[in-house]
N, C-alpha and C positions, 0 to 999 in steps of 0.2 A: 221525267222529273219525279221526283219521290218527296214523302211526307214521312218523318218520323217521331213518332211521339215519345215522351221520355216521364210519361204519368204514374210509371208501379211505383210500387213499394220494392223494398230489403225484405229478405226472409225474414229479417228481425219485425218486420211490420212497419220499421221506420220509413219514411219516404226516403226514397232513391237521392242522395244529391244531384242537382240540374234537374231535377224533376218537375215537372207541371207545366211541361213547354211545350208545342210542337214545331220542331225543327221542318224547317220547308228549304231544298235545293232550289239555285238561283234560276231553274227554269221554270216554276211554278208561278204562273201571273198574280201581277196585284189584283184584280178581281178574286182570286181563289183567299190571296193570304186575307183581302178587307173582308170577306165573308166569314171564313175561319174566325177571324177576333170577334165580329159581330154575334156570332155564335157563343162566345164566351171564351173562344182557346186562348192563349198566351201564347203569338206567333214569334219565334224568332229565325230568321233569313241567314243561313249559311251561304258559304261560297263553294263556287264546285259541287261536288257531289258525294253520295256517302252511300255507302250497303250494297245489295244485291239481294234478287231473288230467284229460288228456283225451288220446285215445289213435287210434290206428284200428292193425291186427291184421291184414296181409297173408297170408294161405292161397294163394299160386299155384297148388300142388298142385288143392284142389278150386275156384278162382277166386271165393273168399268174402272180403271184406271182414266186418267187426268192428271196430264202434265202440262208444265210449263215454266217457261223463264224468258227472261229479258234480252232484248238486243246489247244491255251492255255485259252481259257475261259472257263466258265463252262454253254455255251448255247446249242443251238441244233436247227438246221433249219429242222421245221416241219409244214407240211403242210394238211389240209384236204378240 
């Protein structure tokens, strides 16, 4: 289940249209979304699902790589 929020701004500075909401996928419990509002967000409840992630996580400092992504894509964090 994923959360996505839609609170920037336009380069112009102007707020983004549909902005100020955080979009929640239909497997995220009502427990999560009544906290979210409680907290002050503006939840609104999609259907399905939406995005994807996949990442890698640069450490110069200790020269560590860190990857990762999700069971719904079709990536794979692999390192040598």
């Amino acid at each position: 289940a994923r959360i996505r929020h839609l609170g920037s701004a336009q380069p112009t500075g102007k707020p983004a249209d549909g902005s100020g909401y955080v979009h929640i996928e239909s497997g995220i419990s009502d427990d999560v979304a009544k906290e979210l509002e409680k907290r002050g967000h503006r939840v609104v409840r999609s259907v399905g699902g939406f995005g994807g992630y996949q990442g890698i996580l640069i450490n110069h400092d200790a020269g560590v790589l860190h990857g990762a992504t999700e069971p719904r894509k079709d990536g794979a964090a692999i390192g040598y």
